[in-house]
N, CA, C and O atoms as a GROMACS GRO file, in nm:
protein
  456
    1UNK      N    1   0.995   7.417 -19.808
    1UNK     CA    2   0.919   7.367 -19.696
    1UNK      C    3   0.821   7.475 -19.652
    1UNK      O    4   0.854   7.590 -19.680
    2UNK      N    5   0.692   7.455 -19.580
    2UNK     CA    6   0.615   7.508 -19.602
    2UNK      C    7   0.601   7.594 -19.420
    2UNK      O    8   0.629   7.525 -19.322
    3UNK      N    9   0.567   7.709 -19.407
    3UNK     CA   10   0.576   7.769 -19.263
    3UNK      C   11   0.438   7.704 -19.194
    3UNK      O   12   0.384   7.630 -19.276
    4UNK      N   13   0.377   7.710 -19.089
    4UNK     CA   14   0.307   7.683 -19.014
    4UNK      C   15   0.212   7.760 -19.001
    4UNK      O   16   0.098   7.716 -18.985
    5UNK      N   17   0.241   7.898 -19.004
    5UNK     CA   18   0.178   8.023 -19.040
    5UNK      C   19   0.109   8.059 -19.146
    5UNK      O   20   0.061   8.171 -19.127
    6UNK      N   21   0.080   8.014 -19.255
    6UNK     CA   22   0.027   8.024 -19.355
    6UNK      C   23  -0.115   7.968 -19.322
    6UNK      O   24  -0.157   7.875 -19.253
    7UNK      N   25  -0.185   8.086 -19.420
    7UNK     CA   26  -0.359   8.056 -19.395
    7UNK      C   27  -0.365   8.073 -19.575
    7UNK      O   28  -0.336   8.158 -19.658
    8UNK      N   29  -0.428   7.917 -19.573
    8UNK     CA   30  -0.396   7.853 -19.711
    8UNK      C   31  -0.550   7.921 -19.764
    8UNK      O   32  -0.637   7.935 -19.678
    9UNK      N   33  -0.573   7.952 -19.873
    9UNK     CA   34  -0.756   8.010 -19.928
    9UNK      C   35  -0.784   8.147 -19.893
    9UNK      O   36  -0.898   8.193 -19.896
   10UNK      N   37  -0.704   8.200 -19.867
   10UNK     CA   38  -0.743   8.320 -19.783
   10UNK      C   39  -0.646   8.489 -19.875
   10UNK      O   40  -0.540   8.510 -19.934
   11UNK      N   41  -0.716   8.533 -19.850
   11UNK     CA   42  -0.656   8.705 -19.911
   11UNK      C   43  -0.702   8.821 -19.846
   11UNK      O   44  -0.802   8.837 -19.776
   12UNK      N   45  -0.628   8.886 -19.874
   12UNK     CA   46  -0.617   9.048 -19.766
   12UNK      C   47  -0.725   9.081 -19.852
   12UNK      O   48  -0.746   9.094 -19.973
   13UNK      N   49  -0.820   9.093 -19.682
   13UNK     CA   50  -0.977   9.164 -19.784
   13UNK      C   51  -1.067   9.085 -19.780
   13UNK      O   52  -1.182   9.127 -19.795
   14UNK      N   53  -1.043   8.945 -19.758
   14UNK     CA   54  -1.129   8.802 -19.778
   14UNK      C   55  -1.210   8.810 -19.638
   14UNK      O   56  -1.159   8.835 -19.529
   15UNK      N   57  -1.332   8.787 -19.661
   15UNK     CA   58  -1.441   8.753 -19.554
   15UNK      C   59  -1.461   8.611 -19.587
   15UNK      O   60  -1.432   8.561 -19.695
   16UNK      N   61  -1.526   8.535 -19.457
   16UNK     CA   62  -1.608   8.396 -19.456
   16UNK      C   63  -1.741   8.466 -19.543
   16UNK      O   64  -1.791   8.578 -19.546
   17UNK      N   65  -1.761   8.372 -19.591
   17UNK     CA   66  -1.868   8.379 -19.680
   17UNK      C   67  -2.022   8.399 -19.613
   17UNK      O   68  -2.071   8.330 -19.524
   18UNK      N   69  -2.069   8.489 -19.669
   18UNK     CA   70  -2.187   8.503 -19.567
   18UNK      C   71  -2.328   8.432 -19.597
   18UNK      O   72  -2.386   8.445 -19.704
   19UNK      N   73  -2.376   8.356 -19.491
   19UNK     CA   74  -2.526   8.235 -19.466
   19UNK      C   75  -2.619   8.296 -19.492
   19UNK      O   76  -2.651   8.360 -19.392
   20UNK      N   77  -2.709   8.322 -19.601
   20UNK     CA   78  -2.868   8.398 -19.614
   20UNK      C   79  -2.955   8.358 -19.476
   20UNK      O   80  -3.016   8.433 -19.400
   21UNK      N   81  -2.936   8.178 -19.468
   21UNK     CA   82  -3.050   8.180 -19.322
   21UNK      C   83  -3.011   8.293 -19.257
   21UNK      O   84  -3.095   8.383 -19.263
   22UNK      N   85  -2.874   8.326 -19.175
   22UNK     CA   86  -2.840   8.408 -19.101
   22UNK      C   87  -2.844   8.560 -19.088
   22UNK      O   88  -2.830   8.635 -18.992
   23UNK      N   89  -2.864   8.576 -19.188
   23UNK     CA   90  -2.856   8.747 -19.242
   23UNK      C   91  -2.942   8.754 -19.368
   23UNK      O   92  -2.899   8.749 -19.484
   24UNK      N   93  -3.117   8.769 -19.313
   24UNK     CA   94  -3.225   8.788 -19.408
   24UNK      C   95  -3.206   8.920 -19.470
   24UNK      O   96  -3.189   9.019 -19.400
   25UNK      N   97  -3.208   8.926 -19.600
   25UNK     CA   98  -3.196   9.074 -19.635
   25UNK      C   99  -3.317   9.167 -19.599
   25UNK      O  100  -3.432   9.124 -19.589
   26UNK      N  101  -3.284   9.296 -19.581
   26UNK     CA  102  -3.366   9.352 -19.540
   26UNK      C  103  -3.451   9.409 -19.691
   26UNK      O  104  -3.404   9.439 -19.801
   27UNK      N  105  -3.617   9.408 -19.635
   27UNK     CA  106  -3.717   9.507 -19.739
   27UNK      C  107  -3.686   9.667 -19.732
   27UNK      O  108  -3.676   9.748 -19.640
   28UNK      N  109  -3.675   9.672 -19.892
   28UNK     CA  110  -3.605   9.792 -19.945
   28UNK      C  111  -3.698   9.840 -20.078
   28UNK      O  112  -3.745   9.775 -20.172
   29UNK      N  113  -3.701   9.928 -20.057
   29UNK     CA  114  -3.815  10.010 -20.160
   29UNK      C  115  -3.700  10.145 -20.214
   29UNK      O  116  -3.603  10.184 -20.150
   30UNK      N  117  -3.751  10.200 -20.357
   30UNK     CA  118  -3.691  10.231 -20.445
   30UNK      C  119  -3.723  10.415 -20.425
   30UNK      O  120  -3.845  10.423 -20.438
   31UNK      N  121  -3.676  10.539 -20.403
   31UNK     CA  122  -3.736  10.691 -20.392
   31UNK      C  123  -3.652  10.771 -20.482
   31UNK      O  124  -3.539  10.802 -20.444
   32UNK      N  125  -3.707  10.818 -20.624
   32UNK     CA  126  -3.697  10.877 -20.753
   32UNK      C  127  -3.744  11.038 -20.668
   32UNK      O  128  -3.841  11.078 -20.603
   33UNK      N  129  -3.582  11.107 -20.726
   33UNK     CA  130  -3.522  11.219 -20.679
   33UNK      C  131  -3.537  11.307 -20.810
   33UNK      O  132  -3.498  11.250 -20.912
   34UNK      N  133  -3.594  11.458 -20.827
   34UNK     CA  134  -3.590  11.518 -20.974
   34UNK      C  135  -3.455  11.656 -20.906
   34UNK      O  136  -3.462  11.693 -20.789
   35UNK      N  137  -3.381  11.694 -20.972
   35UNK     CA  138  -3.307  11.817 -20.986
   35UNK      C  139  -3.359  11.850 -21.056
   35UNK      O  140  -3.448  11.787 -21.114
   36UNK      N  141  -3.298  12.054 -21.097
   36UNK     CA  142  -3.367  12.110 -21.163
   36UNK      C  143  -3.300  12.144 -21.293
   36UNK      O  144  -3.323  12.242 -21.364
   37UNK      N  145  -3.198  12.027 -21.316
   37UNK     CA  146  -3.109  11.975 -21.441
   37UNK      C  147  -3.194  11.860 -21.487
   37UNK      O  148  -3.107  11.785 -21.533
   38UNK      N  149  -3.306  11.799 -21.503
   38UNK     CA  150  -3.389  11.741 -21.518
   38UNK      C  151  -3.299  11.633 -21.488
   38UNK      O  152  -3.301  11.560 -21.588
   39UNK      N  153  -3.203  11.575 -21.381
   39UNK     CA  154  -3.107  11.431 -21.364
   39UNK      C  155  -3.245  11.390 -21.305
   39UNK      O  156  -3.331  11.471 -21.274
   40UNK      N  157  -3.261  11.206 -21.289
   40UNK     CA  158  -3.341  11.165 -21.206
   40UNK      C  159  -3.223  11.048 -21.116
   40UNK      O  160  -3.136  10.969 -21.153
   41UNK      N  161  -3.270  11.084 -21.008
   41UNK     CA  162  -3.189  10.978 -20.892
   41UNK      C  163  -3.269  10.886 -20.819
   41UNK      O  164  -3.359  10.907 -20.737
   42UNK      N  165  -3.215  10.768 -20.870
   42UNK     CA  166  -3.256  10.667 -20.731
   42UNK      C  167  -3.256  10.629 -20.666
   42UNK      O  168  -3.223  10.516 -20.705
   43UNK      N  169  -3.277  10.620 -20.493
   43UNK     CA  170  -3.195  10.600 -20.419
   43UNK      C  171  -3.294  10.450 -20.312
   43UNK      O  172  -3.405  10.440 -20.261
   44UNK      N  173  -3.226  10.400 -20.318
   44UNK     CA  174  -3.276  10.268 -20.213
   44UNK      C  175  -3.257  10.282 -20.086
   44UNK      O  176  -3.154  10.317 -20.029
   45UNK      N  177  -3.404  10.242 -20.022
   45UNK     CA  178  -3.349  10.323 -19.891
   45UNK      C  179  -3.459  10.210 -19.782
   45UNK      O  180  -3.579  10.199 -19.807
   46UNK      N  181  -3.404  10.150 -19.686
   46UNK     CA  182  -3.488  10.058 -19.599
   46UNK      C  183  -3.624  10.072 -19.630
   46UNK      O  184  -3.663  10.184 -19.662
   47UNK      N  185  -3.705   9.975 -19.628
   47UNK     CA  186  -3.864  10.004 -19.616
   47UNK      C  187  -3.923  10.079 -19.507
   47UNK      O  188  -4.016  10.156 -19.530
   48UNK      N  189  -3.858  10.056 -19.342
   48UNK     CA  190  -3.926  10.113 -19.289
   48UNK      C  191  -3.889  10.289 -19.269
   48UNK      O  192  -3.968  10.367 -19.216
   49UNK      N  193  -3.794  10.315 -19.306
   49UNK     CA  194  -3.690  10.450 -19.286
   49UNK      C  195  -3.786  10.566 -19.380
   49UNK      O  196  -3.838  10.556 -19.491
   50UNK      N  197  -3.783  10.654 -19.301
   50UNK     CA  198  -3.865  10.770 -19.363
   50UNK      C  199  -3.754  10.857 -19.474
   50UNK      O  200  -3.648  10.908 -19.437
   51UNK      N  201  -3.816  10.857 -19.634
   51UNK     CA  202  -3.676  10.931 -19.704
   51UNK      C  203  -3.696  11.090 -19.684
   51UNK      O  204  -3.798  11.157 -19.700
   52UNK      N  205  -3.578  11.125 -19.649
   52UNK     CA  206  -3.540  11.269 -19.668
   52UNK      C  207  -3.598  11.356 -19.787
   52UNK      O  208  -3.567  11.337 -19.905
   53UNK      N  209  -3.705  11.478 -19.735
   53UNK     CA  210  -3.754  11.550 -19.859
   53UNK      C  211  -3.630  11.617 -19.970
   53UNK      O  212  -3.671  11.693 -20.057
   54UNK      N  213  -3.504  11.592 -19.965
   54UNK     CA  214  -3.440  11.652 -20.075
   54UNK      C  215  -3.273  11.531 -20.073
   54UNK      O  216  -3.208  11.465 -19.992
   55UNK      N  217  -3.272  11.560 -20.202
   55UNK     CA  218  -3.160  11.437 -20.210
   55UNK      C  219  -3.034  11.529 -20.260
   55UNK      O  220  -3.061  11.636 -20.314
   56UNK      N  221  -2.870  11.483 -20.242
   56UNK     CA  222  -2.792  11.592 -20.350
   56UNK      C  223  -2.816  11.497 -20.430
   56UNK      O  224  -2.822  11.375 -20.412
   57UNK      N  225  -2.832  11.586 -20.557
   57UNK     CA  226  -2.804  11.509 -20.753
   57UNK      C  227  -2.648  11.447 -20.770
   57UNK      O  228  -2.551  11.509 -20.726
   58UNK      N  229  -2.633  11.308 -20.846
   58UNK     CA  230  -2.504  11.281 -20.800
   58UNK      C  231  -2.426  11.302 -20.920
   58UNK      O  232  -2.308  11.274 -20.939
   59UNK      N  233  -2.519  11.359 -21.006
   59UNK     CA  234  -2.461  11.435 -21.176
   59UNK      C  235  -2.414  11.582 -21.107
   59UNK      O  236  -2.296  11.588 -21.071
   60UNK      N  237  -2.468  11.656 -21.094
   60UNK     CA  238  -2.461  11.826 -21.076
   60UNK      C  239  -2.422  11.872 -20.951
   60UNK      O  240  -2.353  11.973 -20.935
   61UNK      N  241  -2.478  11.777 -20.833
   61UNK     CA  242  -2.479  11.835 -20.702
   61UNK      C  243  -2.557  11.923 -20.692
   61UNK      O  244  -2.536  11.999 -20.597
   62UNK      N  245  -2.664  11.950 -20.773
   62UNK     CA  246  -2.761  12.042 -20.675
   62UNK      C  247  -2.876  11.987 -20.608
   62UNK      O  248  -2.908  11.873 -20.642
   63UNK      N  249  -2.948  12.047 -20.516
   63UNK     CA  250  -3.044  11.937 -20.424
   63UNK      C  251  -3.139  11.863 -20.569
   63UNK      O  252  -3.129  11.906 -20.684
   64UNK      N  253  -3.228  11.746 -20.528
   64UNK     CA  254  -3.332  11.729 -20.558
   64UNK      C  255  -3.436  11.714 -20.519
   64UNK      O  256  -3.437  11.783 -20.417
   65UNK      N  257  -3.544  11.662 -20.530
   65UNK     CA  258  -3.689  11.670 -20.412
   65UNK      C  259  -3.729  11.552 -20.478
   65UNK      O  260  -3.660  11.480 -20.550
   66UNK      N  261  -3.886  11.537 -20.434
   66UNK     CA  262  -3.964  11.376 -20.493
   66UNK      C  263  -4.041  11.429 -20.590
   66UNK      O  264  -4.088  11.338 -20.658
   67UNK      N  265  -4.091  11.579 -20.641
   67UNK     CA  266  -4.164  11.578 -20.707
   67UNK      C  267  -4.100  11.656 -20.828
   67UNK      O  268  -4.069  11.776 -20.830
   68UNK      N  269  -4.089  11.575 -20.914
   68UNK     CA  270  -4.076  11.591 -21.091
   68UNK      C  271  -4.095  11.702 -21.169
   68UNK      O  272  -4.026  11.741 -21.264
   69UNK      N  273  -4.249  11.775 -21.095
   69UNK     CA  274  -4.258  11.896 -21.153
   69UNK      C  275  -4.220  12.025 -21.062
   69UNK      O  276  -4.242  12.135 -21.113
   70UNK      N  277  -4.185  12.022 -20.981
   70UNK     CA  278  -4.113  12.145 -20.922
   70UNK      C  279  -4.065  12.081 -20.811
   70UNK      O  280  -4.117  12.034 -20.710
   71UNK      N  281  -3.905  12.096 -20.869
   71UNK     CA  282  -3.783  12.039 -20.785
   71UNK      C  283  -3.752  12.151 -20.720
   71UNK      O  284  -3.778  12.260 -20.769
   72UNK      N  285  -3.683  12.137 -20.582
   72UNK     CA  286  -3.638  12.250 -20.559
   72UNK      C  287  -3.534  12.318 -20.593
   72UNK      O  288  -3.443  12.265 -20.657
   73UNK      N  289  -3.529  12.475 -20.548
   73UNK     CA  290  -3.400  12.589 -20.644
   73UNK      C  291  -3.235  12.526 -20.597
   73UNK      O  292  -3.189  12.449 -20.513
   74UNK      N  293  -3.190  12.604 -20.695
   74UNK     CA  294  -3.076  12.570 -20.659
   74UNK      C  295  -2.999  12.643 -20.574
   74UNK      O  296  -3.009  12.758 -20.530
   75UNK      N  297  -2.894  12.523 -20.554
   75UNK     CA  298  -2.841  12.558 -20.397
   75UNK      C  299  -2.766  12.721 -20.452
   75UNK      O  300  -2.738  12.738 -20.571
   76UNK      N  301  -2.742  12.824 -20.350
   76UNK     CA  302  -2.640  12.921 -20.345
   76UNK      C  303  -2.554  12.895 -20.318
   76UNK      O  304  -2.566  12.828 -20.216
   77UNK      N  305  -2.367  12.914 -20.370
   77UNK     CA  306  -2.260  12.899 -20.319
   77UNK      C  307  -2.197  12.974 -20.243
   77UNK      O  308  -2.121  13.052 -20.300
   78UNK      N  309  -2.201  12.979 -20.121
   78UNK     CA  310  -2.132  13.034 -20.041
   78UNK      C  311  -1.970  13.077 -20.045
   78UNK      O  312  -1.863  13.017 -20.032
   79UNK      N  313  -2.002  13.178 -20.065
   79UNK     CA  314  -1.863  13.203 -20.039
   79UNK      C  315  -1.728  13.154 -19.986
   79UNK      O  316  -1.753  13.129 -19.869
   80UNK      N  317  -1.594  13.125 -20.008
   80UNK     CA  318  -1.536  13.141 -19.921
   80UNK      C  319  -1.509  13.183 -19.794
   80UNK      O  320  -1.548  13.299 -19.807
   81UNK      N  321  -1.470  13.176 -19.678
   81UNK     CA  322  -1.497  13.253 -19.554
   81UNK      C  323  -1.350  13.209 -19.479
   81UNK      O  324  -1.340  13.091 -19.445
   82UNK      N  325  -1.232  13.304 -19.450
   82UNK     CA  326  -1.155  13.322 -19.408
   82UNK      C  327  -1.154  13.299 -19.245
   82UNK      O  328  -1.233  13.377 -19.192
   83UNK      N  329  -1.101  13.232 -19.171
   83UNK     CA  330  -1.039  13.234 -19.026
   83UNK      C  331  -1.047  13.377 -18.982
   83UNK      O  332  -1.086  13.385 -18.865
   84UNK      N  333  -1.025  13.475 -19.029
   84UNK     CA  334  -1.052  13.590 -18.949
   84UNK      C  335  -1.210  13.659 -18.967
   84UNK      O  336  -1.265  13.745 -18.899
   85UNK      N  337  -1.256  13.589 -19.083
   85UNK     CA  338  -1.396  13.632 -19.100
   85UNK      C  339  -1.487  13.603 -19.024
   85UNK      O  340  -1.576  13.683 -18.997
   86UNK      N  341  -1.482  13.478 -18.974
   86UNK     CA  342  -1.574  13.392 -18.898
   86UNK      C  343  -1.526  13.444 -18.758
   86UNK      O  344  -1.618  13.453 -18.676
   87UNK      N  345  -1.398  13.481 -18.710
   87UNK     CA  346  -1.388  13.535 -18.590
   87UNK      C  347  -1.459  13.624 -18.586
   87UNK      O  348  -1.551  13.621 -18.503
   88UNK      N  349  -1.437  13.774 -18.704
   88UNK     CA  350  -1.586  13.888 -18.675
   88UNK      C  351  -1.693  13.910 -18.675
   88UNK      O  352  -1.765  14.009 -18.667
   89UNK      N  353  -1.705  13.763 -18.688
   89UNK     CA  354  -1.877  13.722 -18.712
   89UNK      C  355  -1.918  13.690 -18.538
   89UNK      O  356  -2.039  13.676 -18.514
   90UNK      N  357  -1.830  13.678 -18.432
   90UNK     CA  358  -1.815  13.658 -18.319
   90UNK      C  359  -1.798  13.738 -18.222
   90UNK      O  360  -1.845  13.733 -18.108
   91UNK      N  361  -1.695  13.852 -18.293
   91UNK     CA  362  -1.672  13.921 -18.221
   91UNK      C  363  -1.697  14.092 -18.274
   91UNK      O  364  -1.700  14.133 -18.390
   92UNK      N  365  -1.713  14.167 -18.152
   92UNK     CA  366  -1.684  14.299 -18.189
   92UNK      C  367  -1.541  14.378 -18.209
   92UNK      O  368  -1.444  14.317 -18.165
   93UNK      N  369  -1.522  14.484 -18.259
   93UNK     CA  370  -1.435  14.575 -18.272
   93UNK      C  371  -1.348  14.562 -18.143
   93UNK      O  372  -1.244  14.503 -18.115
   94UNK      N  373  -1.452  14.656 -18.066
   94UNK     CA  374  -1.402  14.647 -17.954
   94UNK      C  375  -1.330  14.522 -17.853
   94UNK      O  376  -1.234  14.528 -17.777
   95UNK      N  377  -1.415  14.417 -17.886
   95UNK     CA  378  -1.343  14.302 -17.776
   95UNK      C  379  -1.269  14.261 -17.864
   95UNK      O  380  -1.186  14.195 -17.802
   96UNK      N  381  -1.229  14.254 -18.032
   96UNK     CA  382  -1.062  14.213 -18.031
   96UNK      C  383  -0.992  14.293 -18.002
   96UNK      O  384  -0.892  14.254 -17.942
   97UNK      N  385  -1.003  14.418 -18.023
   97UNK     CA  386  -0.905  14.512 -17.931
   97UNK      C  387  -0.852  14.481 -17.779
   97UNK      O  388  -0.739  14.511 -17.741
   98UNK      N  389  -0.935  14.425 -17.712
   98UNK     CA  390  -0.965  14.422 -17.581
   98UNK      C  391  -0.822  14.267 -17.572
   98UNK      O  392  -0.722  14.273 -17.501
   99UNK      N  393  -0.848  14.184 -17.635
   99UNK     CA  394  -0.825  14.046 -17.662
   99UNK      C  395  -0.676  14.065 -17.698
   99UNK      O  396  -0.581  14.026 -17.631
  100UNK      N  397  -0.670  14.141 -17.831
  100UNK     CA  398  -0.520  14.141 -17.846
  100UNK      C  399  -0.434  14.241 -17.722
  100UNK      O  400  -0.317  14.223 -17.688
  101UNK      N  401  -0.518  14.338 -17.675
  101UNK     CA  402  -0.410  14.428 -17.549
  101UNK      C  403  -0.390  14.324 -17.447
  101UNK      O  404  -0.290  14.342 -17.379
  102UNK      N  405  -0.457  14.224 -17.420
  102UNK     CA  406  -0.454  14.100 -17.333
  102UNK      C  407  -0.346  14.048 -17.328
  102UNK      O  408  -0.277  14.060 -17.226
  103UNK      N  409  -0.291  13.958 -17.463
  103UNK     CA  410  -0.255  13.885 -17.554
  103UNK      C  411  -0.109  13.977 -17.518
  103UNK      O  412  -0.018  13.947 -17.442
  104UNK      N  413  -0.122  14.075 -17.587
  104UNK     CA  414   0.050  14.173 -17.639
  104UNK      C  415   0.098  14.168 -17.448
  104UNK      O  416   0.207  14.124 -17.410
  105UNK      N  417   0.021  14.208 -17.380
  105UNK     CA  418   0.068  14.203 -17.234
  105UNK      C  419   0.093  14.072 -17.137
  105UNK      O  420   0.136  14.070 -17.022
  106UNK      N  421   0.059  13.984 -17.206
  106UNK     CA  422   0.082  13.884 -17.156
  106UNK      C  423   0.231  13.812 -17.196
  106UNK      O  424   0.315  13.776 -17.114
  107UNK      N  425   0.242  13.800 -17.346
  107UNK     CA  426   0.361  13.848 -17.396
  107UNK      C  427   0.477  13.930 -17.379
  107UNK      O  428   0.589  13.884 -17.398
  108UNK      N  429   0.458  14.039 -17.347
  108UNK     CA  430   0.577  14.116 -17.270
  108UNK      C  431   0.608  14.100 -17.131
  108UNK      O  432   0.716  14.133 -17.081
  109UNK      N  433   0.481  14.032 -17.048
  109UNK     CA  434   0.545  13.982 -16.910
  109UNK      C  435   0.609  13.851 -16.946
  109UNK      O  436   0.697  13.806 -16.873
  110UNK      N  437   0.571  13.792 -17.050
  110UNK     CA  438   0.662  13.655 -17.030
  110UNK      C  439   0.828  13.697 -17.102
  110UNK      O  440   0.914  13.620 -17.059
  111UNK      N  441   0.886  13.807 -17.205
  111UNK     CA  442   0.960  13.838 -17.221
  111UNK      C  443   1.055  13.914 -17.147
  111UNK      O  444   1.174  13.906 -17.173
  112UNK      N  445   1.004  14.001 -17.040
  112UNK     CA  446   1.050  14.105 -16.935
  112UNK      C  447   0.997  14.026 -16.804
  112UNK      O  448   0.927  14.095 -16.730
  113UNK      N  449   1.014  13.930 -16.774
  113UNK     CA  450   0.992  13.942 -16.616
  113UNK      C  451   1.032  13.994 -16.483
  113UNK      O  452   1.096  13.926 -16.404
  114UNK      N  453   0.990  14.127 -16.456
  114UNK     CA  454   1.033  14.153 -16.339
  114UNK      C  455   0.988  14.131 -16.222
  114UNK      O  456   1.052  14.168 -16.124
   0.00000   0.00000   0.00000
């Protein structure tokens, strides 16, 4: 016997089917990307939307540009950069010193309260 609950045509994931009157597609024009792996990329992008002077390559990942004969260089890889690196990029010598005597004393009043 059959439950009441059942939604007969239907699947996880399933949309109503969508009306062209209702949803005109939008004008879309075509912008050819060069890396300096000679990849070429195409990317579709609204008609009225201004494209971005550099695209990533979706072969190599390095940038590309619009013009064919001199793409731009390739990207540099940055380093790794550690949690304490980026703190000394913030701070001085002196004020973590300053920070941890803070820190250690604040700590020993919460351990020793007199």
């Amino acid at each position: 016997m059959s439950n009441g609950h059942v939604i007969r045509g239907a699947r996880v994931g399933s949309a109503p089917p969508r009306h062209p009157d209702r949803h005109p597609p939008v004008a879309c024009r075509s912008v050819s990307y060069w890396c300096r792996n000679g990849h070429r990329i195409d990317v579709r992008l609204a008609a009225d939307v201004a494209a971005p002077p550099v695209w990533d390559c979706t072969r190599c990942g390095q940038p590309a540009g619009e013009d064919a004969q001199h793409p731009p260089e390739r990207s540099r890889a940055e380093p790794y950069k550690t949690h304490l690196a980026y703190v000394k990029e913030r701070r001085t010598e002196a004020e973590g010193e300053a920070l941890l005597a803070e820190a250690l004393a604040a700590l020993r009043q919460r351990r020793n309260p007199r």
